[in-house]
Structure formats: structure tokens, C-alpha cells
PyMOL Python script that loads the backbone (N, CA, C, O; Angstrom):
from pymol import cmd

cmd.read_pdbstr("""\
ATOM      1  N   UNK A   1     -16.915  -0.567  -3.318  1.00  0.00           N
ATOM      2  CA  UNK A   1     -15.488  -0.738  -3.481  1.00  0.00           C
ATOM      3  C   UNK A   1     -15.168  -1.964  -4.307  1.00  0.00           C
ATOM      4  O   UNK A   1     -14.198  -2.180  -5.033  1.00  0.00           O
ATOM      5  N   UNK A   2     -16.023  -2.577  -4.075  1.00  0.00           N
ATOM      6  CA  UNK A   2     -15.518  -4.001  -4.986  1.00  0.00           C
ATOM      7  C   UNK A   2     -14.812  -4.566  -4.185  1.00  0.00           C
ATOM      8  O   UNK A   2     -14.502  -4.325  -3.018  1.00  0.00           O
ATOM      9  N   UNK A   3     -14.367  -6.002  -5.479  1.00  0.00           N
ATOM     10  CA  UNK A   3     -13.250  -7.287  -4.586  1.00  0.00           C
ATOM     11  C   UNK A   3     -12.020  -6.212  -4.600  1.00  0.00           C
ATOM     12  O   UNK A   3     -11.865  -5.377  -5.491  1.00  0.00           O
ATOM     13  N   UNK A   4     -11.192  -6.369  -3.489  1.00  0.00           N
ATOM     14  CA  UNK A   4      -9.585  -5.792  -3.475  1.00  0.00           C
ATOM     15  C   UNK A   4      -8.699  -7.108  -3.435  1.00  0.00           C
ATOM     16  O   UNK A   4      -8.955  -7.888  -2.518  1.00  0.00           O
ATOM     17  N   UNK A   5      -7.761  -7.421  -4.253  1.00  0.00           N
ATOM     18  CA  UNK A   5      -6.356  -8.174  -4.341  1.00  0.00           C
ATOM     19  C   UNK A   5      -5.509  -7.212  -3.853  1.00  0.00           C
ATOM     20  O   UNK A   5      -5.431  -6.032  -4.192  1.00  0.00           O
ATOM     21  N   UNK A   6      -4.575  -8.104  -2.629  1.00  0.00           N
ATOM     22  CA  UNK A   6      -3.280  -7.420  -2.334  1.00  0.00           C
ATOM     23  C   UNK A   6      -2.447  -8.763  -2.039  1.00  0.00           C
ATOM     24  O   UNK A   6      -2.583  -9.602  -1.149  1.00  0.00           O
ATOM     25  N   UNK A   7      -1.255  -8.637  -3.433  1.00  0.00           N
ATOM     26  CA  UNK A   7       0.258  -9.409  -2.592  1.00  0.00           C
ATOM     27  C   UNK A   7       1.134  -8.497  -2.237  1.00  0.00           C
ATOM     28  O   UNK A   7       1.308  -7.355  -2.661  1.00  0.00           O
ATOM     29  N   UNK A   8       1.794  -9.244  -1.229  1.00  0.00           N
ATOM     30  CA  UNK A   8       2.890  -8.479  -0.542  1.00  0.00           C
ATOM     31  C   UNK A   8       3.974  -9.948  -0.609  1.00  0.00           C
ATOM     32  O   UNK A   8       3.800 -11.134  -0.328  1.00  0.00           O
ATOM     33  N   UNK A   9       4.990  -9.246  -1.067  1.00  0.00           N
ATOM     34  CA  UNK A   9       6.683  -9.745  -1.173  1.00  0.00           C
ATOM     35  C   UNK A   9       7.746  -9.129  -0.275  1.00  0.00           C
ATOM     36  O   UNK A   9       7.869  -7.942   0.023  1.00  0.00           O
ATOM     37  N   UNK A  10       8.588 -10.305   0.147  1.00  0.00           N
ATOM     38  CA  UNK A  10       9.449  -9.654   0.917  1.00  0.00           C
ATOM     39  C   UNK A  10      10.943 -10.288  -0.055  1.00  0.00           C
ATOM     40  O   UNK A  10      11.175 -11.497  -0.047  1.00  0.00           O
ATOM     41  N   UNK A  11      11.721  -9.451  -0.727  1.00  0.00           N
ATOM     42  CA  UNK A  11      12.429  -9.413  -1.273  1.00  0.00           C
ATOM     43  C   UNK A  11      13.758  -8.557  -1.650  1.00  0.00           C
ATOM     44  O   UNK A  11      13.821  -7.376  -1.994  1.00  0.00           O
ATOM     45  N   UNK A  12      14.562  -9.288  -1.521  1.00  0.00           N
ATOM     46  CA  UNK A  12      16.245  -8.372  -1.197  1.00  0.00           C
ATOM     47  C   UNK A  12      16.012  -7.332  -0.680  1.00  0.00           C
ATOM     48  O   UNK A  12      15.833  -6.246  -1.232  1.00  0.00           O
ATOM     49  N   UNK A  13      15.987  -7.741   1.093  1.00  0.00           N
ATOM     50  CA  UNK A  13      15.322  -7.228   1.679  1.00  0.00           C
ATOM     51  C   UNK A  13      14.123  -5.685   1.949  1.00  0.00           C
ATOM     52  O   UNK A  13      14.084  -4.722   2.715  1.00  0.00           O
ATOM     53  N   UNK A  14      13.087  -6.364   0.512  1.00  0.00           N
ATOM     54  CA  UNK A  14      12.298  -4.640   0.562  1.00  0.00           C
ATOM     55  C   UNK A  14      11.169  -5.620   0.493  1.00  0.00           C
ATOM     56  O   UNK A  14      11.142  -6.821   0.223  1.00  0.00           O
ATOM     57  N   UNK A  15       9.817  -4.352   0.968  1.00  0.00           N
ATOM     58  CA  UNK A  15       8.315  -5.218   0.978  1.00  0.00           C
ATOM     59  C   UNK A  15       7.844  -4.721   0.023  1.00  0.00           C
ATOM     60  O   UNK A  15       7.659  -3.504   0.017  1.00  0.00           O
ATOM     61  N   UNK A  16       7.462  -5.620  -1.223  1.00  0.00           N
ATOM     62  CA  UNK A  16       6.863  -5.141  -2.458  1.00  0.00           C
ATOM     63  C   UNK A  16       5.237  -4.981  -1.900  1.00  0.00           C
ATOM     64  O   UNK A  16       5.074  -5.488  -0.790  1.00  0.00           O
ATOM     65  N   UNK A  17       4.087  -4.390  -2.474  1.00  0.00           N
ATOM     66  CA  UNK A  17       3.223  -4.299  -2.046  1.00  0.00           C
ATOM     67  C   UNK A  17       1.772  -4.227  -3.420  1.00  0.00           C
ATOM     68  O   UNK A  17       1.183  -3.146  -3.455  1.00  0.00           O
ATOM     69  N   UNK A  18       1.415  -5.036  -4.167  1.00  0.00           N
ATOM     70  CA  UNK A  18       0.528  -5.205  -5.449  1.00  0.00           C
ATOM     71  C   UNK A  18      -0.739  -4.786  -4.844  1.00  0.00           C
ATOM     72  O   UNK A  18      -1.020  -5.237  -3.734  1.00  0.00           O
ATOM     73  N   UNK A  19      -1.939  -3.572  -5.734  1.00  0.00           N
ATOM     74  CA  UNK A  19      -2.833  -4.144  -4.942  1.00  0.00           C
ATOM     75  C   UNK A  19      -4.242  -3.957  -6.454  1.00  0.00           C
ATOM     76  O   UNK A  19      -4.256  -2.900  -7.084  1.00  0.00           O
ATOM     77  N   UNK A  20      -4.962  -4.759  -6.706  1.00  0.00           N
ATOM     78  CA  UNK A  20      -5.782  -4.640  -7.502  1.00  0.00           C
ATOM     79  C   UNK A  20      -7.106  -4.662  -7.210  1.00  0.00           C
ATOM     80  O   UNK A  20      -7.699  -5.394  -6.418  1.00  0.00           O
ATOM     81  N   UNK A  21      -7.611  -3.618  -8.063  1.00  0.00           N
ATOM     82  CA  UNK A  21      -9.126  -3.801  -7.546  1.00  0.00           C
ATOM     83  C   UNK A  21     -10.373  -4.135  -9.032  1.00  0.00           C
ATOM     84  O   UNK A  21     -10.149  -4.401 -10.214  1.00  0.00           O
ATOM     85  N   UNK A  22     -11.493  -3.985  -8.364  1.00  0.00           N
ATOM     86  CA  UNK A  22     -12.279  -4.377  -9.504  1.00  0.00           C
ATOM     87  C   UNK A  22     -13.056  -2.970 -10.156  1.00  0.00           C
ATOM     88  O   UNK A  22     -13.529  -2.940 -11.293  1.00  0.00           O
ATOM     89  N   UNK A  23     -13.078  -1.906  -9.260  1.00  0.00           N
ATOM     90  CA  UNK A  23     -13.350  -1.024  -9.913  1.00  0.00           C
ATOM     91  C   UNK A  23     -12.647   0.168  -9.506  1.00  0.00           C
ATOM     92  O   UNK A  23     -12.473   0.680  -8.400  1.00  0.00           O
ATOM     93  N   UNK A  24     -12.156   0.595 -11.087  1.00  0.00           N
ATOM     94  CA  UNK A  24     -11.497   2.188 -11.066  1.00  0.00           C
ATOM     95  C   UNK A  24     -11.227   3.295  -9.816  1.00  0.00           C
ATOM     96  O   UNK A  24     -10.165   3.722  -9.365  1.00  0.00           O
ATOM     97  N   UNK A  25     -12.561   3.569  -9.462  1.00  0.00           N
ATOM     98  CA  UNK A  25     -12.606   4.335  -8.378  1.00  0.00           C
ATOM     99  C   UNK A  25     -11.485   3.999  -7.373  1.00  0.00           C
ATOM    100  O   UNK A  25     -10.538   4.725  -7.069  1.00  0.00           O
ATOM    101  N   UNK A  26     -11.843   2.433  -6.791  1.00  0.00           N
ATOM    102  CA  UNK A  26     -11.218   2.098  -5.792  1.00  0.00           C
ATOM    103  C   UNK A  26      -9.795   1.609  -5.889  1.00  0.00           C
ATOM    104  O   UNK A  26      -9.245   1.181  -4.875  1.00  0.00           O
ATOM    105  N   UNK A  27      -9.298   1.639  -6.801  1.00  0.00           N
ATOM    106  CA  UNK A  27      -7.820   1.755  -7.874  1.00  0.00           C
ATOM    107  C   UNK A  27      -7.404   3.368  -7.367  1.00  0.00           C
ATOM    108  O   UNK A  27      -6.429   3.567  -6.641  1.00  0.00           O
ATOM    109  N   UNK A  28      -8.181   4.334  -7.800  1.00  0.00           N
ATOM    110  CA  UNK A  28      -7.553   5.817  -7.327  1.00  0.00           C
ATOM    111  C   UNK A  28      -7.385   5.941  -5.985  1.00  0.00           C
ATOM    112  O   UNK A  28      -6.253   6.151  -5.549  1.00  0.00           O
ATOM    113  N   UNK A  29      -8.478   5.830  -5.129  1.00  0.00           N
ATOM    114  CA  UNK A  29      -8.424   5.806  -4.174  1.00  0.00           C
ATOM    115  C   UNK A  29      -7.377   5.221  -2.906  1.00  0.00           C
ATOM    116  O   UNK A  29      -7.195   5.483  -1.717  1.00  0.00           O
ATOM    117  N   UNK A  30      -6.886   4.384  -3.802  1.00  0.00           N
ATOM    118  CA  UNK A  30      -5.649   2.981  -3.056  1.00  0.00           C
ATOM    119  C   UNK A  30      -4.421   4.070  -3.613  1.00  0.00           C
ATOM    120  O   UNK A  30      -3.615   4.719  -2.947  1.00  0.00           O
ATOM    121  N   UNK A  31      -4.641   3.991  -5.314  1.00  0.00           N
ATOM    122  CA  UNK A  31      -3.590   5.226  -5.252  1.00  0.00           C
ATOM    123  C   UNK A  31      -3.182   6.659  -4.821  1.00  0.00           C
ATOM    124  O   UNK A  31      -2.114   7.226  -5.049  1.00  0.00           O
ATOM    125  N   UNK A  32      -4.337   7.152  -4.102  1.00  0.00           N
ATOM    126  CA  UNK A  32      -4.033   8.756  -3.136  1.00  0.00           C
ATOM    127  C   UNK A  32      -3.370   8.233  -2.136  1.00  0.00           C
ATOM    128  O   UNK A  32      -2.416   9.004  -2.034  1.00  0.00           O
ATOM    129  N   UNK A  33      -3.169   6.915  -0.815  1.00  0.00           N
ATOM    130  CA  UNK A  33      -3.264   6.843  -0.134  1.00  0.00           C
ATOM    131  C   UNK A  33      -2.297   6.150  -0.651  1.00  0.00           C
ATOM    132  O   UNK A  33      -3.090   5.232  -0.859  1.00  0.00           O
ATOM    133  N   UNK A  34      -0.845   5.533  -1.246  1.00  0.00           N
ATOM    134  CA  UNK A  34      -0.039   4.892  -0.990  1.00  0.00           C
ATOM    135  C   UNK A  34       1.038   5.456  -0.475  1.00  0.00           C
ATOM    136  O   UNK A  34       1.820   4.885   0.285  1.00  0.00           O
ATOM    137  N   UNK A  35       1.111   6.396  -0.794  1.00  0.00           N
ATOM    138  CA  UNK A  35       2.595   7.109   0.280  1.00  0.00           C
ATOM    139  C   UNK A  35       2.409   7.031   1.660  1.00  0.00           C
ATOM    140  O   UNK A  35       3.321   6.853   2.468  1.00  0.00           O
ATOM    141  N   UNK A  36       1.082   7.182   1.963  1.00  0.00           N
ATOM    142  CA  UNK A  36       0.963   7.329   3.946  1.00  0.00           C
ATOM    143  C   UNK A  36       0.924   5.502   3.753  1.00  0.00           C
ATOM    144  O   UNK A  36       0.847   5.230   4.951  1.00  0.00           O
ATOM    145  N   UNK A  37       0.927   4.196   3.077  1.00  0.00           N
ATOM    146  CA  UNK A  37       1.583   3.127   2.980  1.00  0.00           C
ATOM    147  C   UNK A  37       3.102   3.498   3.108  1.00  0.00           C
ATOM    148  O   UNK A  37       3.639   3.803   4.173  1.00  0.00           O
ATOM    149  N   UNK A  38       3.474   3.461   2.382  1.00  0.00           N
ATOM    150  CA  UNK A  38       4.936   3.349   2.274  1.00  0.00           C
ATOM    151  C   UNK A  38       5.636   4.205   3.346  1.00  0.00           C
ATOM    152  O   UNK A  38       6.810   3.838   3.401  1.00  0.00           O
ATOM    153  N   UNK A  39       5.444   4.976   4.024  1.00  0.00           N
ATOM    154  CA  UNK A  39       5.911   6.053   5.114  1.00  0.00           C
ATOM    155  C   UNK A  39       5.842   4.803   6.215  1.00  0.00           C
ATOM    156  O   UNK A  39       6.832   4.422   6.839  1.00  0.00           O
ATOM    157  N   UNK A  40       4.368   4.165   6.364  1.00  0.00           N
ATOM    158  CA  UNK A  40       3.671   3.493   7.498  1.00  0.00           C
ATOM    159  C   UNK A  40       4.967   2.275   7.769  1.00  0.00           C
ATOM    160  O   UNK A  40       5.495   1.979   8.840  1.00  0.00           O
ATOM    161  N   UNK A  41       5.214   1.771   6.514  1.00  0.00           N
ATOM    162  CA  UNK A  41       6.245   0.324   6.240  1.00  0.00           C
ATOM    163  C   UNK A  41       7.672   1.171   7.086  1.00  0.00           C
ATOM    164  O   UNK A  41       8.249   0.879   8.133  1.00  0.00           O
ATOM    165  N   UNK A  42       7.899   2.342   6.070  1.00  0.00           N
ATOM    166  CA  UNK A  42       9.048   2.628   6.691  1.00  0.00           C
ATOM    167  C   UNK A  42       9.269   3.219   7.954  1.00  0.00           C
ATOM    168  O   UNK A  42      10.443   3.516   8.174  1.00  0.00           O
ATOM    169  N   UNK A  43       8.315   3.509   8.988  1.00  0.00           N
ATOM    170  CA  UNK A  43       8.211   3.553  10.361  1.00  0.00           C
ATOM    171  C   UNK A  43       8.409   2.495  11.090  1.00  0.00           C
ATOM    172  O   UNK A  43       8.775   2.494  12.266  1.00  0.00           O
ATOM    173  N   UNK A  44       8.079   1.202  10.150  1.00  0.00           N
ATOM    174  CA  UNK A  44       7.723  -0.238  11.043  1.00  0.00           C
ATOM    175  C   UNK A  44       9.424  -0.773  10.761  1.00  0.00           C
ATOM    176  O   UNK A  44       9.730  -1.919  11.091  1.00  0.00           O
ATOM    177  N   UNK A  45      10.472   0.164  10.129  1.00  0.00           N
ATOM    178  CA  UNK A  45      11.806  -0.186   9.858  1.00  0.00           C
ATOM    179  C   UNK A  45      11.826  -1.252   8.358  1.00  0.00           C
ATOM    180  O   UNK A  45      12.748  -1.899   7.861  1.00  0.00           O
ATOM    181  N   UNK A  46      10.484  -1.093   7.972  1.00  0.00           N
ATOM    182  CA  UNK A  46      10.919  -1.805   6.129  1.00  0.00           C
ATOM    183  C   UNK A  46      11.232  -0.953   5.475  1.00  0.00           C
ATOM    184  O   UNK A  46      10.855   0.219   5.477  1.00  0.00           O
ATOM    185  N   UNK A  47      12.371  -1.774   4.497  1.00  0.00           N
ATOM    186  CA  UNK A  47      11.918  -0.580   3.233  1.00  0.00           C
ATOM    187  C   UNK A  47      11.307  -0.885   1.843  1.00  0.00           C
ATOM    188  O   UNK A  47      11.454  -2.004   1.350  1.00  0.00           O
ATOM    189  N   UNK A  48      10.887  -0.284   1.450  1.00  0.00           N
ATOM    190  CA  UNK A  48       9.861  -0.579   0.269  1.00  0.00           C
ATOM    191  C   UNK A  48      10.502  -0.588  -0.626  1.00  0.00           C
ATOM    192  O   UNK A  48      11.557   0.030  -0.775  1.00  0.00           O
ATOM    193  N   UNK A  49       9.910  -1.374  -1.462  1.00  0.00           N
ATOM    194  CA  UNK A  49      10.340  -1.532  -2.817  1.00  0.00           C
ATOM    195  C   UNK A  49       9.252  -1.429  -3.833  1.00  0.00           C
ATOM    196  O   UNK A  49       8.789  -0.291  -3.751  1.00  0.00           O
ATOM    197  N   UNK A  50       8.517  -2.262  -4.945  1.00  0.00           N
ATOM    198  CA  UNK A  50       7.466  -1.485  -5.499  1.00  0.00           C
ATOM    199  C   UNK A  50       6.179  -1.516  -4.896  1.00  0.00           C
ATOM    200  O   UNK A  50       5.998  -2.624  -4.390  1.00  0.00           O
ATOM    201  N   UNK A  51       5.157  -0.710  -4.736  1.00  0.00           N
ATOM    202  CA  UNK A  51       3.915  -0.488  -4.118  1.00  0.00           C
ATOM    203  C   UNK A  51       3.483   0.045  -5.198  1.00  0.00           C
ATOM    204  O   UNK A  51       3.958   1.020  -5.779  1.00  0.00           O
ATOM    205  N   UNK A  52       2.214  -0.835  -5.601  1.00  0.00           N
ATOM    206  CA  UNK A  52       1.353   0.176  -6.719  1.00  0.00           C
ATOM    207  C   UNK A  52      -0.059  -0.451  -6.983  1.00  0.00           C
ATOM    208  O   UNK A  52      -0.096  -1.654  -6.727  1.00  0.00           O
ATOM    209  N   UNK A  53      -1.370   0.164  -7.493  1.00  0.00           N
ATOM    210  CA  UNK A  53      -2.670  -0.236  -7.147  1.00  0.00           C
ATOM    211  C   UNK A  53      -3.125  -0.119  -8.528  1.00  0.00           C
ATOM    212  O   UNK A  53      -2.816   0.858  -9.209  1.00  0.00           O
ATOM    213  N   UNK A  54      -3.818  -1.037  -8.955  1.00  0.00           N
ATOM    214  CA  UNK A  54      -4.092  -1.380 -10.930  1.00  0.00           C
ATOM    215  C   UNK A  54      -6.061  -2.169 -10.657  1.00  0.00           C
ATOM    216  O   UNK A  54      -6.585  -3.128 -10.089  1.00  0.00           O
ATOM    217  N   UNK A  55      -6.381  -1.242 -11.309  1.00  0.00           N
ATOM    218  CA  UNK A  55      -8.027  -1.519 -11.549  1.00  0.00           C
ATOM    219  C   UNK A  55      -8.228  -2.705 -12.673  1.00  0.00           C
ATOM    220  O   UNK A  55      -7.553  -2.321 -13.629  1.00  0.00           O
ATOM    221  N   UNK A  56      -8.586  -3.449 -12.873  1.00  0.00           N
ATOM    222  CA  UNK A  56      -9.132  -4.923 -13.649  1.00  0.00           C
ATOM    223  C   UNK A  56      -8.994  -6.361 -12.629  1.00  0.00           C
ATOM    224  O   UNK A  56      -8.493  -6.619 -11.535  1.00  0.00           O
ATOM    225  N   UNK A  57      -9.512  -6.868 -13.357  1.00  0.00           N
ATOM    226  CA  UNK A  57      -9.849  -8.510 -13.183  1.00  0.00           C
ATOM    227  C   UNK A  57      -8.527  -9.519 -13.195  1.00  0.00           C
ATOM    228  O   UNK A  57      -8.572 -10.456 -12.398  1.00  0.00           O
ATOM    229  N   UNK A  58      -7.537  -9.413 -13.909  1.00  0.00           N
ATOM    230  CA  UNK A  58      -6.313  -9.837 -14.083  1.00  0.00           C
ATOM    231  C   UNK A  58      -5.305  -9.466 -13.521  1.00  0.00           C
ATOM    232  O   UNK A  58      -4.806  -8.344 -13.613  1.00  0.00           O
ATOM    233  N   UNK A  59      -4.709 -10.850 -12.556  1.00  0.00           N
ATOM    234  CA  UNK A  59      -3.251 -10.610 -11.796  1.00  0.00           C
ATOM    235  C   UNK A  59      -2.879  -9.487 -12.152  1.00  0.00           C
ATOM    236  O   UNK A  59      -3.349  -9.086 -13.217  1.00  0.00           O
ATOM    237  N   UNK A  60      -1.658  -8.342 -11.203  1.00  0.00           N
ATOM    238  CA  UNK A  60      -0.971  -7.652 -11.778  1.00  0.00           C
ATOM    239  C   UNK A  60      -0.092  -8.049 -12.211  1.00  0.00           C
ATOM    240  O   UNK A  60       0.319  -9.142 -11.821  1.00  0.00           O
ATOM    241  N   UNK A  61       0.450  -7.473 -13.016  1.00  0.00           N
ATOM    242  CA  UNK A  61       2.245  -7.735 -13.799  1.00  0.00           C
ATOM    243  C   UNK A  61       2.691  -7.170 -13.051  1.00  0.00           C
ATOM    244  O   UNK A  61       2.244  -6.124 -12.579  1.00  0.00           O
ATOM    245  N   UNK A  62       4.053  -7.924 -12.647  1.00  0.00           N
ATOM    246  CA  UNK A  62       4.565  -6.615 -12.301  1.00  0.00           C
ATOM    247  C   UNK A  62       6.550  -7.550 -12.296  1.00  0.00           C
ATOM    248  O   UNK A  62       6.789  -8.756 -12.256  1.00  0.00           O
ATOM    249  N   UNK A  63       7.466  -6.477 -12.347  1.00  0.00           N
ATOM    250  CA  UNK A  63       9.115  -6.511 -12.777  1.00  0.00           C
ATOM    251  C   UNK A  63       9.587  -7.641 -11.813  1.00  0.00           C
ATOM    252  O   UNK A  63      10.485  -8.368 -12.237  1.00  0.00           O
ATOM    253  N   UNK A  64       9.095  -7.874 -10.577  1.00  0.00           N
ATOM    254  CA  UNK A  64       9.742  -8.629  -9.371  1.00  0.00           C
ATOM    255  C   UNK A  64       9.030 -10.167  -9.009  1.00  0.00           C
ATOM    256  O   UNK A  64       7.878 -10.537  -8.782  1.00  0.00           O
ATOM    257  N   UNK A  65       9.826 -10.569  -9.055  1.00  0.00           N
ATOM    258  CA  UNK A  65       9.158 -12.403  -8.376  1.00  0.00           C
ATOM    259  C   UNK A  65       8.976 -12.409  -6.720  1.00  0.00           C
ATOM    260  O   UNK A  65       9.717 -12.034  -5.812  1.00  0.00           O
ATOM    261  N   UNK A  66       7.712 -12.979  -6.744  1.00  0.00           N
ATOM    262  CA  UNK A  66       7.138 -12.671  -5.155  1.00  0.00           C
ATOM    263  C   UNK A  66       7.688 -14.253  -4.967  1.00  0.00           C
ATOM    264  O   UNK A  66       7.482 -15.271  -5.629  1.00  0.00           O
ATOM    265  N   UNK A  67       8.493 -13.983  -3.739  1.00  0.00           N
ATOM    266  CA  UNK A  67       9.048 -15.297  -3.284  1.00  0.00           C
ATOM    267  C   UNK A  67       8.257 -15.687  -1.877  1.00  0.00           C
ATOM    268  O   UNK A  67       7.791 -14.825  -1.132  1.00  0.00           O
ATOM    269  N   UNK A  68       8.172 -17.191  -1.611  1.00  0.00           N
ATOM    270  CA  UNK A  68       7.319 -17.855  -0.492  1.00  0.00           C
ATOM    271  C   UNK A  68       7.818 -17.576   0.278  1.00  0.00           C
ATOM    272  O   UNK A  68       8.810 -18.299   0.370  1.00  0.00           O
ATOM    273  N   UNK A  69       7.756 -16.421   1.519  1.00  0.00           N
ATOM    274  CA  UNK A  69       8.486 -16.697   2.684  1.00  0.00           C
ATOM    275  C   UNK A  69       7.213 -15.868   3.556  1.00  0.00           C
ATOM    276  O   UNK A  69       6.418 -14.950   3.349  1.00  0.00           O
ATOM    277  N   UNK A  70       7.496 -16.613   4.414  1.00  0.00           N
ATOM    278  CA  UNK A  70       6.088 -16.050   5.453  1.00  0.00           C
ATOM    279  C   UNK A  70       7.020 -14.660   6.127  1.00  0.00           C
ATOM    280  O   UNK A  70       8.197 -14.759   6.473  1.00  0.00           O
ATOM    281  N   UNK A  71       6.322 -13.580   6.199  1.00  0.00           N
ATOM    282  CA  UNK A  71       6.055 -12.437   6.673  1.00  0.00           C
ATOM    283  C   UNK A  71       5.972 -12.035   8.127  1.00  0.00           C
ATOM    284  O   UNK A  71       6.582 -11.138   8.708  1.00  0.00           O
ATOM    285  N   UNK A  72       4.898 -13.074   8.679  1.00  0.00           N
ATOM    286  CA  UNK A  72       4.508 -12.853  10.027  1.00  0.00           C
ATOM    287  C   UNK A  72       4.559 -14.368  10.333  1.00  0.00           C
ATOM    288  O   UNK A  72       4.610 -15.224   9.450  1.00  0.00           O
ATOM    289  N   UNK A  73       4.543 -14.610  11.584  1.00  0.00           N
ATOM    290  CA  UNK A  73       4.426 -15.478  12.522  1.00  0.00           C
ATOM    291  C   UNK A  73       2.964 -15.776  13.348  1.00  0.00           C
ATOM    292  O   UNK A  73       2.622 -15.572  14.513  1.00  0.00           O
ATOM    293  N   UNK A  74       2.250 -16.378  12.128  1.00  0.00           N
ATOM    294  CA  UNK A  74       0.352 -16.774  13.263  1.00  0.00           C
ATOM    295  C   UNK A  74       0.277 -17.121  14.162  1.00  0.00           C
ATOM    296  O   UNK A  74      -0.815 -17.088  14.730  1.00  0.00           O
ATOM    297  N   UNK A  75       1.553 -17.716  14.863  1.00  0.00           N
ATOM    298  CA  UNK A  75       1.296 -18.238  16.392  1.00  0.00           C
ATOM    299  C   UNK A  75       2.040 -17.441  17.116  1.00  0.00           C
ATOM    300  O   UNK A  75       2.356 -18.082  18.118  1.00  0.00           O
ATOM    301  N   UNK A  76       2.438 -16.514  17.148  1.00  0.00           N
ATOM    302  CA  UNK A  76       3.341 -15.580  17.926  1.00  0.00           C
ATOM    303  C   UNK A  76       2.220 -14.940  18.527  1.00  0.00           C
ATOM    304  O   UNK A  76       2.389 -14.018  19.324  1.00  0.00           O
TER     305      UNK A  76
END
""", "prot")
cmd.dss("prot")
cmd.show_as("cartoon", "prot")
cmd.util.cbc("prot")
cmd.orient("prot")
């Protein structure tokens, strides 16, 4: 499978979801399986905004600014 990169953004209020890998395969594979993602978010009451999975070595691009705000709570 290789290295996997994933950011996740929480922004006007939607969870963006980036995820990159190092090899192709595991790029398709992330991409068969993002809708049962995005279903999963919107069960948990998020709603999504972009989710998408890109094969190379280099950050994704992508239209939206991932802003600092913590997600979860580590000591909860």
C-alpha cells in the first residue's frame, strides 16, 4: 500500500477529507471506497464537503484552506 497522507478540515461547517498515496493502486482503492466515507461522516451528523484520494509524492492541491481547529478532544 505504501505511505498514505490524510488531511481533514473542518470548514463552514463541512469535513473536507484529502487523502494521498504513494502508489496508484492504493489511490483507486481509497477511491472505490469514498462514498461508504462520506455516508459514514454523514451518519456521524457531518456534512462533507470535498473528499478525494490523488496518487504522488506531492501535497494535494486542492480549492479550500484547511483551517487549525482541533476536531476531537485527546483528553475526553
Amino acid at each position: 500500500m505504501g505511505t498514505i497522507q490524510c488531511n481533514l478540515s473542518f470548514h463552514n461547517d463541512s469535513i473536507n477529507t484529502s487523502f494521498r498515496s504513494q502508489e496508484n493502486e492504493t489511490s483507486q482503492l481509497i477511491n472505490h471506497h469514498l462514498d461508504h466515507l462520506k455516508q459514514q461522516f454523514e451518519e456521524a451528523g457531518l456534512k462533507t464537503g470535498v473528499i478525494n484520494s490523488q496518487a504522488g509524492s506531492q501535497p494535494a492541491k486542492t480549492s479550500y484552506q484547511f483551517v487549525n481547529k482541533t476536531l476531537f478532544d485527546e483528553k475526553a
